[in-house]
C-alpha positions as MATLAB code, in Angstrom:
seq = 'XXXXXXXXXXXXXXXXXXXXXXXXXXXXXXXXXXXXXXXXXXXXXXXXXXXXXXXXXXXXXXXXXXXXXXXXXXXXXXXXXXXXXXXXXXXXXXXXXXXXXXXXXXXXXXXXXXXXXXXXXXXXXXXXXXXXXXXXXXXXXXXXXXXXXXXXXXXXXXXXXXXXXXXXXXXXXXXXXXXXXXXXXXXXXXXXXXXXXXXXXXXXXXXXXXXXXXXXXXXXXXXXXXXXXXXXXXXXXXXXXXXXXXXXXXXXXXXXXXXXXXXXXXXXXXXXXXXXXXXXXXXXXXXXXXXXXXXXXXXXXXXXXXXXXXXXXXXXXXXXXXXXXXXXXXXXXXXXXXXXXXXXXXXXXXXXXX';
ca = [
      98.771  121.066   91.331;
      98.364  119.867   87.850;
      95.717  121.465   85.382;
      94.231  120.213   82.472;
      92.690  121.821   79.503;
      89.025  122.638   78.889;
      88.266  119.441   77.224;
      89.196  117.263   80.492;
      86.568  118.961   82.258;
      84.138  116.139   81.393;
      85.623  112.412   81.053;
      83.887  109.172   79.713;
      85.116  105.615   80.180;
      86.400  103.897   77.243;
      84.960  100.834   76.504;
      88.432  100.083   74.390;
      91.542  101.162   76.192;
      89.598  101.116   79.722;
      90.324  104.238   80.591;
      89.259  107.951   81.289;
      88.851  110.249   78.049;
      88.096  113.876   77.355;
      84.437  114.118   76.260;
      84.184  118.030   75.885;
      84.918  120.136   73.190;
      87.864  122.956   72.751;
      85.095  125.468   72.942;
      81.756  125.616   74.703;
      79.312  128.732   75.279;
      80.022  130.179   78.089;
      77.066  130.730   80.785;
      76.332  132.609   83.796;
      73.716  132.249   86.525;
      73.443  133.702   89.795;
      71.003  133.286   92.821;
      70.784  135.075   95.982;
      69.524  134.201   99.851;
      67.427  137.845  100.511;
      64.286  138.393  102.808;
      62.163  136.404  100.653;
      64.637  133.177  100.353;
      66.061  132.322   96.871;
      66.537  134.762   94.045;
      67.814  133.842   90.622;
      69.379  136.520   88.575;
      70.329  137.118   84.683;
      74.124  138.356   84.410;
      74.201  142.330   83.263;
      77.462  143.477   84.654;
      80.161  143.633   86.766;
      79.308  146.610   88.990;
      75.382  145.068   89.460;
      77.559  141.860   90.797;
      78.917  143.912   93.060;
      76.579  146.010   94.439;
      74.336  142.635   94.901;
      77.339  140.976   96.623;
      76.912  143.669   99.519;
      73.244  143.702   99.727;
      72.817  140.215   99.610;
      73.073  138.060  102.642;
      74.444  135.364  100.102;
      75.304  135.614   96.273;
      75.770  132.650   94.560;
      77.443  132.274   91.003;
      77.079  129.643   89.106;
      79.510  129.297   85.914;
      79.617  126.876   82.655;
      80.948  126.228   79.561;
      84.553  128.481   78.679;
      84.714  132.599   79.699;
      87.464  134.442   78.593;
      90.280  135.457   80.254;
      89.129  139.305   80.942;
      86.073  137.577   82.780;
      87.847  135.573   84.928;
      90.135  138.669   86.066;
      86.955  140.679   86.889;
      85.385  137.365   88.871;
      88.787  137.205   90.355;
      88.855  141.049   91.461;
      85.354  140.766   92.766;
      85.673  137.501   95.173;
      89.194  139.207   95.764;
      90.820  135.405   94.964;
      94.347  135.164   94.121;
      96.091  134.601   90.633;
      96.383  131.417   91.659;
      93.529  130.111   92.903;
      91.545  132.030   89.673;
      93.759  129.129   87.814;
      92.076  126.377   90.158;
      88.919  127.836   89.164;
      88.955  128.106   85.226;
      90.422  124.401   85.002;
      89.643  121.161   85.487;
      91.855  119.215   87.630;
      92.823  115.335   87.684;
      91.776  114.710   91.372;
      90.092  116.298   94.098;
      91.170  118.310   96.474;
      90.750  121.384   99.338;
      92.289  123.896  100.144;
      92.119  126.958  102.503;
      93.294  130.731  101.853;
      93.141  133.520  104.482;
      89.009  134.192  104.950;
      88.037  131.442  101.494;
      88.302  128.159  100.601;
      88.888  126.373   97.282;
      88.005  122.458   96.426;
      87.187  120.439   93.307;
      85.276  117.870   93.073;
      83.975  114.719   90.559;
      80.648  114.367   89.700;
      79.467  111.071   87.996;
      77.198  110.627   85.354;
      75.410  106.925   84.291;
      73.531  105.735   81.322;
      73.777  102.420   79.513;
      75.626  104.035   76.685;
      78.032  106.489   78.832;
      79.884  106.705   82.340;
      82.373  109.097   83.405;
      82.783  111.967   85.944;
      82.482  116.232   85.790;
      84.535  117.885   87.523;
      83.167  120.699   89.410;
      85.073  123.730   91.309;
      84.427  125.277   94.236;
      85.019  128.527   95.728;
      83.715  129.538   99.043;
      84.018  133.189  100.277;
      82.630  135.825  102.738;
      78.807  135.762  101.782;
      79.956  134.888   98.111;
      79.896  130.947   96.747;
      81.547  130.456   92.786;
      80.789  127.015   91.206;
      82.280  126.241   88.003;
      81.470  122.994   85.802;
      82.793  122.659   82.190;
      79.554  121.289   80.654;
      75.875  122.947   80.351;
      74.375  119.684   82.107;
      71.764  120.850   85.131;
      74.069  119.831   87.611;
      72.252  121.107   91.067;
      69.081  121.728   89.564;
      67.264  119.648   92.609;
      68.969  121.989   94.418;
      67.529  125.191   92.768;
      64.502  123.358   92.576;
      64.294  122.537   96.387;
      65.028  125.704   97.763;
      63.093  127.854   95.837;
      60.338  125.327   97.177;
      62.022  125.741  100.689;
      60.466  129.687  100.234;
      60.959  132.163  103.137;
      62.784  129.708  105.442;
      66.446  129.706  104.032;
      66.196  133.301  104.845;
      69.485  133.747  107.017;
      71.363  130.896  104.956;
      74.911  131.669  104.434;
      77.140  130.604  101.756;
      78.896  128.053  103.728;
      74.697  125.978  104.240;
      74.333  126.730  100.451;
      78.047  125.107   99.544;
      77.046  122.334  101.758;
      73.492  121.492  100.131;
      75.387  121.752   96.443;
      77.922  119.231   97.556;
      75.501  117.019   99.296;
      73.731  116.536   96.516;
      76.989  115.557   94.598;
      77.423  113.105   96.895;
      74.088  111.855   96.414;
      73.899  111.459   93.178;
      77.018  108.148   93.792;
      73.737  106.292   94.676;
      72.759  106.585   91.085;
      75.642  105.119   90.098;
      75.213  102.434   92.745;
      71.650  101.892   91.959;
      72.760  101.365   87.974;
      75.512   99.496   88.636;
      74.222   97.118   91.017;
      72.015   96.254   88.660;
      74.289   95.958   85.939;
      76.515   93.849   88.074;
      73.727   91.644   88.818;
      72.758   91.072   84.866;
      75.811   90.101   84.519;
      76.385   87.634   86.848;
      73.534   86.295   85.638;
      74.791   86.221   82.210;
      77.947   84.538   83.444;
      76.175   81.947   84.821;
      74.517   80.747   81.927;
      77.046   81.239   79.709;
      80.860   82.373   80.592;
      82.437   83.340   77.531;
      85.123   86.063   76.630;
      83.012   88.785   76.182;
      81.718   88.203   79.718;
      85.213   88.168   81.059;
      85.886   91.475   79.484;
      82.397   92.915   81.047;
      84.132   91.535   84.452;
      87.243   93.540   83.354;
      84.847   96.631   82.627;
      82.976   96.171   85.508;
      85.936   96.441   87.747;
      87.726   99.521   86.072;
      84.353  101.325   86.797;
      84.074  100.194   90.342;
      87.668  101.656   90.875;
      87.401  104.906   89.154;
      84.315  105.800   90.782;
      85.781  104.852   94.529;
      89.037  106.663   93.716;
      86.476  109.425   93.111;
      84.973  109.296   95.924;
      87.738  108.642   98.679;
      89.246  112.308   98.058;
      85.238  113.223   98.437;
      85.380  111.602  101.951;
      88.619  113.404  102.516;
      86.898  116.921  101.648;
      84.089  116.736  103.811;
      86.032  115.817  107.099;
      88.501  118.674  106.305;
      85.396  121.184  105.606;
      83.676  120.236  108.868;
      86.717  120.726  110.837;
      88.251  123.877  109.593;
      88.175  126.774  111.673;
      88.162  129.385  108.012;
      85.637  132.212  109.218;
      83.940  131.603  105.623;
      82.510  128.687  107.480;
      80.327  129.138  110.279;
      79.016  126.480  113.275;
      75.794  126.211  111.140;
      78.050  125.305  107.658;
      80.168  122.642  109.600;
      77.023  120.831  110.921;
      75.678  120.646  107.572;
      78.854  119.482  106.128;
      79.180  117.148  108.742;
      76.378  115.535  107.657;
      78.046  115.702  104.048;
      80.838  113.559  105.539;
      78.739  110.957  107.076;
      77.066  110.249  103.674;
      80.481  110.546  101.706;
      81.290  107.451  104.391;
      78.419  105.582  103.396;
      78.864  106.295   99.677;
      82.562  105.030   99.795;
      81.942  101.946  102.109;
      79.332  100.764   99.868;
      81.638  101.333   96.566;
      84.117   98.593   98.932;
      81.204   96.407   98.945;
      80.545   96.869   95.199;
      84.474   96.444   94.552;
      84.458   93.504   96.256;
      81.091   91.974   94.398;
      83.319   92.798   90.912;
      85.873   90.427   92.490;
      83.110   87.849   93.278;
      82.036   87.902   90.133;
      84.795   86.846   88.573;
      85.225   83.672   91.112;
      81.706   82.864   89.397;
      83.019   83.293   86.130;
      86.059   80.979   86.849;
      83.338   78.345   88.216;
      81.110   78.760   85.342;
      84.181   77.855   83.248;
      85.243   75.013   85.524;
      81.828   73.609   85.607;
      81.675   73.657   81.641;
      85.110   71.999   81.223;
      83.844   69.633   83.646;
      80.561   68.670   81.875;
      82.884   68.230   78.237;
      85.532   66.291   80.009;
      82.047   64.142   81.540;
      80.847   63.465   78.190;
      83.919   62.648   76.731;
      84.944   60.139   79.413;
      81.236   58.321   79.046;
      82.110   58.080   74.937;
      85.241   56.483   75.913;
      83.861   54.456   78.676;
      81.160   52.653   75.904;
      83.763   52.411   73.389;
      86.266   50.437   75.324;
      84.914   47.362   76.002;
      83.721   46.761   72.276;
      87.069   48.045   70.968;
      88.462   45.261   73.537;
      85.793   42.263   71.954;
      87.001   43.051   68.634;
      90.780   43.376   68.872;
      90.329   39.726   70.549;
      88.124   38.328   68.008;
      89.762   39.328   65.152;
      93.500   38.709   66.455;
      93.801   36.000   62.946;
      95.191   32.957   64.780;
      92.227   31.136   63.004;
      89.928   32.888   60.775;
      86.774   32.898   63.002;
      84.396   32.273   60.681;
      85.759   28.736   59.178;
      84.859   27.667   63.072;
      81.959   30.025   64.381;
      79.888   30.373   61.701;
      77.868   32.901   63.483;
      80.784   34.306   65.629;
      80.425   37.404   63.692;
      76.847   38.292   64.827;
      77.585   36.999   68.466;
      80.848   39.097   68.758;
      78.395   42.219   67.388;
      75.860   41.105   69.740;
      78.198   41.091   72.672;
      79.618   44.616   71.622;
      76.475   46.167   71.742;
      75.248   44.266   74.881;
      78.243   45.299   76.870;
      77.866   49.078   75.840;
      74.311   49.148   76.608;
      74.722   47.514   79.582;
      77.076   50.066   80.797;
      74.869   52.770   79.343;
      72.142   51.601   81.453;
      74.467   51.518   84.493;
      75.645   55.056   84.387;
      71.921   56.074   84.362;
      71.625   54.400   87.214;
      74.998   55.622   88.694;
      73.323   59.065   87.576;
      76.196   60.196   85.499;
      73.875   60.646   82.521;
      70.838   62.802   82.768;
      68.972   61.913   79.011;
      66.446   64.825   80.402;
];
């Protein structure tokens, strides 16, 4: 699997190239928080040492650690050590990863996931590692952002009655509410997409048609987010890993049914971006249209005058040795015709003067 330094931990969209860039720094301070399920519900914990970790991990019913910004590499072998992971899977944990994905070890599991972020200056996704052992749970993100703080939030409110809860419930609340939080995006970008259709239909221009371009390059990076999301869920649900117990695959069954929900409506946005852009085309149609109109009415008035005088002043016989007044009649006539068919295409209602 391919890893990618610190600084791809966190990517924005470029409003330029259109694409994904790194948004972190080479170094951020490194944090540490930990919680705990005991017989009074949730805990939280400042980090003293390794052999408190330890002891905690045993008494505990469920130790949760929660890591951010970038620990050295003697931390990571002492994390390793005490969730006994594997060289390997320490790598999954201590990088960020281009895509999302699970997978299972003897008695843990490891996935990665992409966690969005929306605001009208900046969009991009987090990504955020997993690690689900016996009565232990590691998260790792790469920024100091309060990513499950709702979660924190609702289950210290939640008091005595998550006594019991095992790491596999507490994994599944943490990535619910990672799934949840693509309905922010939805929300914003719905109405983003709607502003600009809006726009469009007032006035199609270029820089509309490169919002439509935007527009679409975020629709797809957020679904191609959350497909592997969709993917995760079913295979958590399913797996028969003893980290996970009947309990933790209910719960994350749920997970799956609202990663569904998320991804269908992400086709439906997808497929709004597309719509979109038939409006643009029409907008553009519709304004070639009206300047092709008003050029065709100019050239409807013009022709029969143009017609009067290339007759009258052909120069057989100079008209005025004859007609006197032929001059003012021929003007007359010009500007009788024209009017006339001025008045008619009101009529016709090819010419709105309102």
């Amino acid at each position: 699997m391919q890893q990618l330094s610190f600084n791809h931990g966190r990517m924005t969209f470029c409003m330029d190239s259109f694409e994904m860039v790194a948004n972190l720094p080479d170094q951020v301070e490194p944090r540490v928080q930990i919680h705990s399920v005991g017989s009074f519900g949730l805990n939280k914990f400042g980090f003293q040492d390794f052999e408190t970790l330890k002891t905690m991990t045993k008494d505990e019913t469920c130790v949760w650690i929660h890591l951010s910004g970038l620990h050295s590499d003697e931390f990571w072998k002492e994390i390793s050590s005490l969730a006994d992971m594997s060289d390997e899977h320490m790598k999954y944990m201590k990088n960020p990863h281009p895509r999302s994905f699970v997978e299972e070890v003897q008695d843990a599991i490891f996935w990665t996931v992409q966690k969005p972020f929306v605001s009208d200056q900046l969009d991009g996704l987090e990504s955020v590692n997993f690690y689900l052992g016996p009565g232990i749970l590691i998260t790792r993100q790469f920024s100091h952002d309060d990513c499950f703080g709702n979660v924190v939030h609702n289950l210290f409110a939640q008091g005595d009655r998550i006594v019991g809860f095992g790491a596999d419930r507490l994994a599944a609340d943490l990535l619910a509410s990672i799934i949840r939080s693509y309905y922010d995006v939805l929300t914003i970008g719905g109405a983003k997409l709607e502003k600009l259709q809006t726009r469009i239909i007032k006035s199609p221009g270029k820089v509309e048609l490169d919002l439509i371009n935007r527009a679409q390059q975020m629709v797809w990076i957020f679904l191609k987010a959350v497909w592997p999301i969709d993917t995760i869920t079913h295979v958590l649900s399913r797996c028969k890993n003893p980290s996970i117990s009947d309990e933790g695959k209910l719960e994350l069954s749920y997970c799956h049914d609202e990663a569904s929900s998320v991804l269908r409506l992400f086709e439906t946005y997808r497929d709004m971006s597309y719509d979109i852009m038939d409006v643009y085309v029409s907008g553009i149609g519709l304004r070639t249209n009206e300047t092709t109109k008003i050029l065709t009415i100019i050239a409807t008035l013009f022709l029969p005058p143009t017609l009067i005088a290339g007759i009258y002043g052909m120069n057989f016989q100079i008209p005025e040795v004859h007609l006197p007044l032929g001059y003012y009649a021929c003007l007359t006539s010009m500007f009788g015709v024209s009017f006339g068919l001025l008045a008619w295409l009101k009529v016709k209602g090819f010419i709105d003067f309102n």
